[in-house]
C-alpha positions, 0 to 999 in steps of 0.5 A: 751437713750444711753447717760446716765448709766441709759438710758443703763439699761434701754435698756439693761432691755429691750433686756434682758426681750425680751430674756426672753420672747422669752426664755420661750414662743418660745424656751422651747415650741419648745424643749419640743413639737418639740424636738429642743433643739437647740433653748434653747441652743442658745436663753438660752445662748444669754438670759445669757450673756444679764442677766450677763450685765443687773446685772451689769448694776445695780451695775453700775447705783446703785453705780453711782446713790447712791441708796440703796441697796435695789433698786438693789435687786428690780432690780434684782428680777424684772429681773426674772419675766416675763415682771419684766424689762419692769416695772422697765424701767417704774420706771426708766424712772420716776426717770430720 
């Protein structure tokens, strides 16, 4: 998996839609039930700097790969929806 740009995206979109997950199902139920904001403020910002490396993940595999434009924007779109990078790393790993 670590051998290729690809298979870095693939893991990085992986642990990014963990966080995502985790994000919305734990940490923000947590902050508005129990009153612990502690847990979005941690979660929230661990969630950030995984988002920030997954975006350039994509430009790096994008340019390395030579796909379109319009790949990079999919890729990016799909990691703002719940379970989005566990389907591109479907697709990913048909194309490697």
């Amino acid at each position: 998996m670590f051998t290729s740009s690809v298979g870095i995206l693939r893991f990085v979109g992986i642990v990014e839609g963990i966080s995502y997950l985790v994000l919305l199902a734990i940490a923000m139920p947590l902050k508005y039930l129990l009153d612990f904001s502690m847990a979005v403020t941690i979660v929230g910002g661990l969630h950030g700097v995984l988002f920030v490396l997954f975006a350039v993940m994509v430009v790096i595999v994008k340019f390395k790969k030579r796909w379109s434009i319009l790949w990079g924007i999919w890729a990016l779109f799909l990691s703002i929806i719940p379970f989005g990078t566990f389907y591109l790393d479907k697709q990913l790993k048909t194309k490697e």
